[in-house]
FIGUDO-766617 format. One record per atom (N, C-alpha, C): residue number from 1; residue in one letter; atom name; x, y, z. Coordinates in nm, 3 decimals. Example, Ala and Ser with C-alpha at 12.3 -4.5 7.8 and 13.67 -1.06 7.14 Angstrom:
REM FIGUDO-766617
<rec 1,A,N,<1.319,-0.569,0.780>>
<rec 1,A,CA,<1.230,-0.450,0.780>>
<rec 1,A,C,<1.320,-0.330,0.780>>
<rec 2,S,N,<1.285,-0.225,0.708>>
<rec 2,S,CA,<1.367,-0.106,0.714>>
<rec 2,S,C,<1.290,0.003,0.787>>
REM end
This chain:
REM FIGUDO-766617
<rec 1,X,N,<-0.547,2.737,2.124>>
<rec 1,X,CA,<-0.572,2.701,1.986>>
<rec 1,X,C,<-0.442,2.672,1.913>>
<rec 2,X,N,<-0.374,2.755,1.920>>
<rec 2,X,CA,<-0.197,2.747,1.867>>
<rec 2,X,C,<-0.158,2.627,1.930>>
<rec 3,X,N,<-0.182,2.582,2.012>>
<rec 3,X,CA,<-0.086,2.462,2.130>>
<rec 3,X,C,<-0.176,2.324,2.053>>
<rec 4,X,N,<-0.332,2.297,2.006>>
<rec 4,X,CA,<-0.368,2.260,1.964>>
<rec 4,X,C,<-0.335,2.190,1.821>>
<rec 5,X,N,<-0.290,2.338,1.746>>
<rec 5,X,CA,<-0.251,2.314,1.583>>
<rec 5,X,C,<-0.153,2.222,1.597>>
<rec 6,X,N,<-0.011,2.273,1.732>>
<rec 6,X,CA,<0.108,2.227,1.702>>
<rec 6,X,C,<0.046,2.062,1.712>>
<rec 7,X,N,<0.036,2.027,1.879>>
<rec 7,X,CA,<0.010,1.880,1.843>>
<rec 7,X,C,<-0.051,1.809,1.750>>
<rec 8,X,N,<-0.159,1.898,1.697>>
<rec 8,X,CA,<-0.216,1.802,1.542>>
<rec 8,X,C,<-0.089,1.790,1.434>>
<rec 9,X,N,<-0.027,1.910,1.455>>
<rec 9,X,CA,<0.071,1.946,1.327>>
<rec 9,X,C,<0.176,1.817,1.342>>
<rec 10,X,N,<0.235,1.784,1.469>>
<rec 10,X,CA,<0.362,1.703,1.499>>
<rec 10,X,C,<0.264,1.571,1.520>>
<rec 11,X,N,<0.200,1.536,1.579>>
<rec 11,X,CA,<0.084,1.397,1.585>>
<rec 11,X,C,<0.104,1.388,1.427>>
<rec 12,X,N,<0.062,1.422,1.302>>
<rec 12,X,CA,<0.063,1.389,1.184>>
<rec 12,X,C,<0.191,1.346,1.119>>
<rec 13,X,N,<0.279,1.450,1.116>>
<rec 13,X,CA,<0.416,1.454,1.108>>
<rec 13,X,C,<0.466,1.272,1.117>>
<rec 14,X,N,<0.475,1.272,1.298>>
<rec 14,X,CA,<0.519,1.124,1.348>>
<rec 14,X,C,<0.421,0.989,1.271>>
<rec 15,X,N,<0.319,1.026,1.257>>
<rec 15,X,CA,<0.229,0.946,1.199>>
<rec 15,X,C,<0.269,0.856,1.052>>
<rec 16,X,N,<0.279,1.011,0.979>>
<rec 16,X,CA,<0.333,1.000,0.823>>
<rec 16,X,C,<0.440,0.957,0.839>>
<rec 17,X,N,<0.555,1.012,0.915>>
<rec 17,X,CA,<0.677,0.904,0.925>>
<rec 17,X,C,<0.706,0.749,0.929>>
<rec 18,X,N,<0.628,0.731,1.044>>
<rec 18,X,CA,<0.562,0.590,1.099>>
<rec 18,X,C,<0.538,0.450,0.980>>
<rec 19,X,N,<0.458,0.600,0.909>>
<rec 19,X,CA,<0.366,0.512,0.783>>
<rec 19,X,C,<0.444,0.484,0.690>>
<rec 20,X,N,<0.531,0.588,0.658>>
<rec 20,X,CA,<0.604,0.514,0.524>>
<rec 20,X,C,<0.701,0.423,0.525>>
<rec 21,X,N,<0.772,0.364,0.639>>
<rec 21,X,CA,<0.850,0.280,0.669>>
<rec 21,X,C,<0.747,0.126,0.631>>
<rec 22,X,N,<0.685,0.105,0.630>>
<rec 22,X,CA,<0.596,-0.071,0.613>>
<rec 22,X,C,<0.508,-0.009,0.483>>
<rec 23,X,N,<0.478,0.119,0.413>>
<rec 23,X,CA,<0.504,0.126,0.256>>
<rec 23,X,C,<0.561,0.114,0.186>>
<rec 24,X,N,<0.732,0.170,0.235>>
<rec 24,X,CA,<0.814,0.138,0.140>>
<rec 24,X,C,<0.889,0.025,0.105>>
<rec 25,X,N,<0.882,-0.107,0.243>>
<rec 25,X,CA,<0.878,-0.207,0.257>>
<rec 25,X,C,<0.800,-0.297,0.137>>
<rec 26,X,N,<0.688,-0.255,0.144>>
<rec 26,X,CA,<0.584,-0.309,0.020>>
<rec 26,X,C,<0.634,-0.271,-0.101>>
<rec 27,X,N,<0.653,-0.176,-0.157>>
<rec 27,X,CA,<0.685,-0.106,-0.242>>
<rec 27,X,C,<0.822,-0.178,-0.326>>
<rec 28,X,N,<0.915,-0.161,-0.218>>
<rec 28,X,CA,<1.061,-0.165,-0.255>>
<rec 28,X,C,<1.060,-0.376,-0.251>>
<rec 29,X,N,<0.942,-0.428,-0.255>>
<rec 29,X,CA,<0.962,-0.583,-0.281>>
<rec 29,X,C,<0.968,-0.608,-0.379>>
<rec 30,X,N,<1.029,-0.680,-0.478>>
<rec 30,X,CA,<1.018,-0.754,-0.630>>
<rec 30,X,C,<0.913,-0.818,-0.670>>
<rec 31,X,N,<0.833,-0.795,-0.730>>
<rec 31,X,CA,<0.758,-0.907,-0.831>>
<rec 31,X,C,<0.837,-1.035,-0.857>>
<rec 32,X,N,<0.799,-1.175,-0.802>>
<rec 32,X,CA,<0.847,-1.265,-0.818>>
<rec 32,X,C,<0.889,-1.249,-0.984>>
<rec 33,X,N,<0.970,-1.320,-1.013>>
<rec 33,X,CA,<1.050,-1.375,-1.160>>
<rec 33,X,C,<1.075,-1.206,-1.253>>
<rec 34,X,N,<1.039,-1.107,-1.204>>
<rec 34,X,CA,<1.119,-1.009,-1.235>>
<rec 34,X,C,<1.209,-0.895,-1.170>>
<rec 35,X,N,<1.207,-0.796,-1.229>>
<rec 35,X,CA,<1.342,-0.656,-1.174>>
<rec 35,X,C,<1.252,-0.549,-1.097>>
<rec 36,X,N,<1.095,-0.559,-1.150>>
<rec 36,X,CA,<1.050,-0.483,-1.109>>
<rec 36,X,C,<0.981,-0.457,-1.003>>
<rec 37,X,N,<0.980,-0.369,-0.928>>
<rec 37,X,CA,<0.962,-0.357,-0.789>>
<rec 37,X,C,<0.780,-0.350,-0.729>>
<rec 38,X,N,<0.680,-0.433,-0.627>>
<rec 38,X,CA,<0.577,-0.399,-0.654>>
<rec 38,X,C,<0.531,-0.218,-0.687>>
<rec 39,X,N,<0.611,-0.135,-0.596>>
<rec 39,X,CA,<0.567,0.004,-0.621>>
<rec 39,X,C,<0.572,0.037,-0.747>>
<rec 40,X,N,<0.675,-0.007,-0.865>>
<rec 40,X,CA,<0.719,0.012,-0.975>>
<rec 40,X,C,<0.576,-0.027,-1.048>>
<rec 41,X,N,<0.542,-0.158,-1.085>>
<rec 41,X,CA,<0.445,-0.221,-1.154>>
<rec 41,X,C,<0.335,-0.274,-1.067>>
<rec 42,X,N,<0.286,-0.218,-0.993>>
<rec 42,X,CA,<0.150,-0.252,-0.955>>
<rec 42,X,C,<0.060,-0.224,-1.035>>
<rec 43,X,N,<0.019,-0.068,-1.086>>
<rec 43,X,CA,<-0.057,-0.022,-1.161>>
<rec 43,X,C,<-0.042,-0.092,-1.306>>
<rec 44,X,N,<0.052,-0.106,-1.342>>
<rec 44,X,CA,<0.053,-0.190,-1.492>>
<rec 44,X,C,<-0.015,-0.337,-1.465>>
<rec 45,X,N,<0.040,-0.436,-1.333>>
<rec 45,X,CA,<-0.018,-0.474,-1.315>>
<rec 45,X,C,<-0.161,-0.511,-1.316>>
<rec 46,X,N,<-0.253,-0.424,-1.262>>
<rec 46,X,CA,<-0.393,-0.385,-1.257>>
<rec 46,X,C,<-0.438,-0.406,-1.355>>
<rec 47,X,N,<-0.370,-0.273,-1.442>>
<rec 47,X,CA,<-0.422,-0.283,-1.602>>
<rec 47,X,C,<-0.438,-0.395,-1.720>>
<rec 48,X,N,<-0.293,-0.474,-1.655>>
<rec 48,X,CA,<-0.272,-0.598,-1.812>>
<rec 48,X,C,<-0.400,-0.683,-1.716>>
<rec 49,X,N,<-0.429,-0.672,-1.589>>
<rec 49,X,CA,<-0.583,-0.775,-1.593>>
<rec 49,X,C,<-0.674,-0.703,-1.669>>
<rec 50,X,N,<-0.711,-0.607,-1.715>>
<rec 50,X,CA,<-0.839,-0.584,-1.816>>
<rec 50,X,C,<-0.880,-0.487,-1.721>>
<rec 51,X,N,<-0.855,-0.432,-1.594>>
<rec 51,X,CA,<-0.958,-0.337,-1.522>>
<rec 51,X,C,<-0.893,-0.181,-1.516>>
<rec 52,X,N,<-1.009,-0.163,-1.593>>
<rec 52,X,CA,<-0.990,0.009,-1.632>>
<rec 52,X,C,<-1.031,0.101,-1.423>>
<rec 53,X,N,<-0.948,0.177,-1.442>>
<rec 53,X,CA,<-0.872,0.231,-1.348>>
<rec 53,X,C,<-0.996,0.354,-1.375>>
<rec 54,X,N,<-1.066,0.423,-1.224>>
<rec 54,X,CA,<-1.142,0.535,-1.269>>
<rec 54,X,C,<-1.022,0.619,-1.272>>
<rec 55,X,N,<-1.045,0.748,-1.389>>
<rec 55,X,CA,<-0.924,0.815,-1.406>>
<rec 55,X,C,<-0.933,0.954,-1.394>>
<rec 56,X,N,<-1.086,1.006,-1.298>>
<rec 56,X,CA,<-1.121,1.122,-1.264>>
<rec 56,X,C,<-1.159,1.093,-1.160>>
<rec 57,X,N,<-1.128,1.246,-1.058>>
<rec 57,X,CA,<-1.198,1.211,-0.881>>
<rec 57,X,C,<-1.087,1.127,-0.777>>
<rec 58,X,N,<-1.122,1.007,-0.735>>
<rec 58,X,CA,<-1.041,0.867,-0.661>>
<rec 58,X,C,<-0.900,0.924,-0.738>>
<rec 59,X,N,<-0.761,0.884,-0.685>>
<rec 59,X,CA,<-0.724,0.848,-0.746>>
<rec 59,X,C,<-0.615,0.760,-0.650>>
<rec 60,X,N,<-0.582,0.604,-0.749>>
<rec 60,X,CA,<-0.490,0.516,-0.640>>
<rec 60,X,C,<-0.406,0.582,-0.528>>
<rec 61,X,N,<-0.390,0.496,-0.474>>
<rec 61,X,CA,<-0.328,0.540,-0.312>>
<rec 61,X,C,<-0.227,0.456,-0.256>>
<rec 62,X,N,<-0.153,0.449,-0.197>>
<rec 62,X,CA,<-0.099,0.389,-0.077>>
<rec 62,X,C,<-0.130,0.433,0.080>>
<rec 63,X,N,<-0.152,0.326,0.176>>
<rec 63,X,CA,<-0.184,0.402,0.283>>
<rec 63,X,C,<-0.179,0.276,0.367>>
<rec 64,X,N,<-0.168,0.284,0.500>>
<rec 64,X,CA,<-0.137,0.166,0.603>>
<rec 64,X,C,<-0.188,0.188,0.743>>
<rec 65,X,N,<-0.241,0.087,0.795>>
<rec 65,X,CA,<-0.282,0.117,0.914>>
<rec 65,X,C,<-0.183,-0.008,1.025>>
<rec 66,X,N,<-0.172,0.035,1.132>>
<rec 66,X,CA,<-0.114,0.005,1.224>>
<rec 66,X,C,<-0.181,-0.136,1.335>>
<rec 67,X,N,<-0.156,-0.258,1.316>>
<rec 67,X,CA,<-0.313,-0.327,1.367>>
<rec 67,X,C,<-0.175,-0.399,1.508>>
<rec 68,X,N,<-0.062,-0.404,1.542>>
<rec 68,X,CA,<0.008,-0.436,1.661>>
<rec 68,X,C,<0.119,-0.370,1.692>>
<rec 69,X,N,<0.195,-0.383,1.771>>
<rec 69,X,CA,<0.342,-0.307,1.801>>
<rec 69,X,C,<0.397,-0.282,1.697>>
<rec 70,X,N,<0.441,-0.436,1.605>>
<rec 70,X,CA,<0.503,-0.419,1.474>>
<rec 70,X,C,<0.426,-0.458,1.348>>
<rec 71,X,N,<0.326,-0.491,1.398>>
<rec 71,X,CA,<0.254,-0.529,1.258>>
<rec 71,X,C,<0.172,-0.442,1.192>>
<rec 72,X,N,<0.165,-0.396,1.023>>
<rec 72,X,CA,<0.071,-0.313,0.969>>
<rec 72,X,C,<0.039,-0.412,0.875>>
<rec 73,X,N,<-0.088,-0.320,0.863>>
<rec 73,X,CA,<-0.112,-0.389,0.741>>
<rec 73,X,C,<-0.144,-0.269,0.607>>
<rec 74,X,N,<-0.037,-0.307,0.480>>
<rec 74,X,CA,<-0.039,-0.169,0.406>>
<rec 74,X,C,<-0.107,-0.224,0.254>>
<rec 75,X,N,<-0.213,-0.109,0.191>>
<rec 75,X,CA,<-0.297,-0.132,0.125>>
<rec 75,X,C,<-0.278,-0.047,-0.007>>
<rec 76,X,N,<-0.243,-0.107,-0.138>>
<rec 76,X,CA,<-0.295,0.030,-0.259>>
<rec 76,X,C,<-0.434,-0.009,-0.255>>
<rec 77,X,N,<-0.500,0.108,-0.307>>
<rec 77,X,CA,<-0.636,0.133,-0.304>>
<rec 77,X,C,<-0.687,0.226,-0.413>>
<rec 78,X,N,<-0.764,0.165,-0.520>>
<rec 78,X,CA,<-0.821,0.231,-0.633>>
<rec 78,X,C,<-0.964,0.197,-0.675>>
<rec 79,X,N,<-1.019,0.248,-0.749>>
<rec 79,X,CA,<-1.100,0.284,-0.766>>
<rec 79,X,C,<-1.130,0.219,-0.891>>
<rec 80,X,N,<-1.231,0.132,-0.927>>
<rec 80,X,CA,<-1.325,0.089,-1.065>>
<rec 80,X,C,<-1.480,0.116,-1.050>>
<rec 81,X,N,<-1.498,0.170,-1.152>>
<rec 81,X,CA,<-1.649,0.227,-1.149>>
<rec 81,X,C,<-1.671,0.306,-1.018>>
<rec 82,X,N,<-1.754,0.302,-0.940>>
<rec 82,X,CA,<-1.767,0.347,-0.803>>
<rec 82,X,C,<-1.743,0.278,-0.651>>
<rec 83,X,N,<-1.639,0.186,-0.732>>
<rec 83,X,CA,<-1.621,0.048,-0.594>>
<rec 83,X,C,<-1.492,0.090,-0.593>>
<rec 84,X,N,<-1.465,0.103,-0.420>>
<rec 84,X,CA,<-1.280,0.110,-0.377>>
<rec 84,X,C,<-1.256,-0.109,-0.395>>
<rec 85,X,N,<-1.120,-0.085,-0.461>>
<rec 85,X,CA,<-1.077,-0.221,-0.422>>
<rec 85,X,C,<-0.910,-0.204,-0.379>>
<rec 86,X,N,<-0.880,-0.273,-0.346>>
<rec 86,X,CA,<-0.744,-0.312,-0.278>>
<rec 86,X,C,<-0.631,-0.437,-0.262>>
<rec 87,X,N,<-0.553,-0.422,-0.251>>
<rec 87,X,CA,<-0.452,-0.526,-0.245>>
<rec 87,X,C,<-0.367,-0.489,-0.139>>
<rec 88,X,N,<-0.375,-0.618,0.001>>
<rec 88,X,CA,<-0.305,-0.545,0.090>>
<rec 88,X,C,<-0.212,-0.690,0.121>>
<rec 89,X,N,<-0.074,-0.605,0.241>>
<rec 89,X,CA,<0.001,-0.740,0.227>>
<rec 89,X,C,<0.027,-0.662,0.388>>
<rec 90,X,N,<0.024,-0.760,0.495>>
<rec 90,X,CA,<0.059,-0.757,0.611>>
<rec 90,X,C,<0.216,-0.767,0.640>>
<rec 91,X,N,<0.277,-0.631,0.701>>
<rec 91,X,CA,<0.395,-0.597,0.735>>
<rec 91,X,C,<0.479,-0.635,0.846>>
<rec 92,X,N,<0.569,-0.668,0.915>>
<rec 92,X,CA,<0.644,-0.691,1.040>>
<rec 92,X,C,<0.752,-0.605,1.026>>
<rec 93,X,N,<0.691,-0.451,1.068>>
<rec 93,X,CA,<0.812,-0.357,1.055>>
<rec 93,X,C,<0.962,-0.444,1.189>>
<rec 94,X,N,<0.930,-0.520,1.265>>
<rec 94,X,CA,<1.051,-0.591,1.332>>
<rec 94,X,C,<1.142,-0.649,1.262>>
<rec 95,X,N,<1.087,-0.790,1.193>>
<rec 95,X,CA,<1.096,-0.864,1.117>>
<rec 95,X,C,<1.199,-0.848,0.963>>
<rec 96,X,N,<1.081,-0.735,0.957>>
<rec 96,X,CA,<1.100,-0.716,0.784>>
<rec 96,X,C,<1.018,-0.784,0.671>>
<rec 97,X,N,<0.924,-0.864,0.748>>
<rec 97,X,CA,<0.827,-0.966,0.647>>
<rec 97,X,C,<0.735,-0.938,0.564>>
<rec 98,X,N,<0.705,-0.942,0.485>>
<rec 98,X,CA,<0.621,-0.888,0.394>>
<rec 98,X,C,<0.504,-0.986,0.325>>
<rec 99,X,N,<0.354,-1.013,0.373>>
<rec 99,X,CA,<0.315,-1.110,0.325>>
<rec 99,X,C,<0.164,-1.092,0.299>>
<rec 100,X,N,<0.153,-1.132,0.171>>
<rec 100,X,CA,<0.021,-1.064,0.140>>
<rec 100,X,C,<-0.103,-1.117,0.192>>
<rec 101,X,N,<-0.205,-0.990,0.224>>
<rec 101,X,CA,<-0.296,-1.019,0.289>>
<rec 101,X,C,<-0.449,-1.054,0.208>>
<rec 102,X,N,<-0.421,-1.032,0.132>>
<rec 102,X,CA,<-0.582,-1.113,-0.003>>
<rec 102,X,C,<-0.545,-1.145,-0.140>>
<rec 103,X,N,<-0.608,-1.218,-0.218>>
<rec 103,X,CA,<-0.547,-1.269,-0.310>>
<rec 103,X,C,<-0.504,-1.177,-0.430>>
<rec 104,X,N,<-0.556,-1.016,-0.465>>
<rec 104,X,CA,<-0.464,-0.978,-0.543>>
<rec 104,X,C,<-0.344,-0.903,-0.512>>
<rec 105,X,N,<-0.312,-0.938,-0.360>>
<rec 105,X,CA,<-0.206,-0.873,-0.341>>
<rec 105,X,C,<-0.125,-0.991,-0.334>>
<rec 106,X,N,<-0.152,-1.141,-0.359>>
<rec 106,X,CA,<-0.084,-1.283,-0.396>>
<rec 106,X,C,<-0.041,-1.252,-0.536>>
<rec 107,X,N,<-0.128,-1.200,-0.575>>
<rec 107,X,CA,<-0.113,-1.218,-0.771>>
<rec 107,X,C,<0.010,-1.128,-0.778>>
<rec 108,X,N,<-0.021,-1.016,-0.732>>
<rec 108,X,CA,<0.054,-0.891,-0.773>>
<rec 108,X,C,<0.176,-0.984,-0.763>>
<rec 109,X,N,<0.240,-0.998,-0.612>>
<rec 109,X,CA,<0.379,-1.029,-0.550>>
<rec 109,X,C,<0.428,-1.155,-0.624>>
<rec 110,X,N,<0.332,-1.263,-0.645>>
<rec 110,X,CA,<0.362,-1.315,-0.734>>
<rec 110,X,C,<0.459,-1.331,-0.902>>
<rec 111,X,N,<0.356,-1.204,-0.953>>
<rec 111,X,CA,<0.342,-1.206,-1.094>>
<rec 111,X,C,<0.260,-1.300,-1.148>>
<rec 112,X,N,<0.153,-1.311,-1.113>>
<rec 112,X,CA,<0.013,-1.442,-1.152>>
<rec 112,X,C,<-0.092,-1.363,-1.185>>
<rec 113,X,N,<-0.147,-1.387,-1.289>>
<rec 113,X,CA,<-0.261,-1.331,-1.336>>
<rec 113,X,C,<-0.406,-1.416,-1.265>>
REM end
C-alpha cells in the first residue's frame, strides 16, 4: 500500500512538472499590440466580451493534456451558467510554438473581440 502511495505520489509530482512547462509557455505569450501577457489578461479579457464568469463552485483553470512526444495542447477553462467553455492553443514544448487551437483562443492571442 505504502509502495503504491509513493508511485501515485511521484507519477503526479512528474506529471505536474511536465504540465507546467507548455502552461507557462501559454501564459508567458503577449497579447498581440500589447505588454500584457495572455496569463496576465485572459480573464479581463473574457469579461470586456460581456460574459459573466460563474463566480461560485467551477472556478477558471489552467490545465493541459499531452496529445504527442512534444505536442500539448493547453486549455483555460471556465465556467458560464452551467456550460464549461475554453480557449485552447496547441503547444510544441520542442519548438517553442504556441498556436491557438479554437477561435477564442485566436481572439484572446490576438487582442480581437
Amino acid at each position: 500500500m505504502i509502495a503504491l502511495a509513493l508511485v501515485v505520489g511521484i507519477g503526479a509530482y512528474q506529471f505536474g512538472t511536465r504540465v507546467r512547462a507548455p502552461i507557462d509557455k501559454v501564459k508567458t505569450q503577449a497579447i498581440h499590440g500589447t505588454d500584457v501577457t495572455i496569463g496576465q489578461g485572459i480573464l479581463d479579457f473574457i469579461k470586456s466580451r460581456g460574459i459573466k464568469l460563474v463566480s461560485e463552485g467551477f472556478k477558471p483553470t489552467w490545465g493541459a493534456e499531452q496529445v504527442g512526444d512534444h505536442e500539448w495542447v493547453v486549455s483555460y477553462v471556465f465556467e458560464v451558467g452551467r456550460q464549461s467553455h475554453w480557449a485552447s492553443w496547441r503547444v510544441n514544448t520542442k519548438t517553442g510554438s504556441v498556436k491557438p487551437a479554437n477561435d477564442l483562443a485566436r481572439q484572446v492571442s490576438e487582442g480581437t473581440p
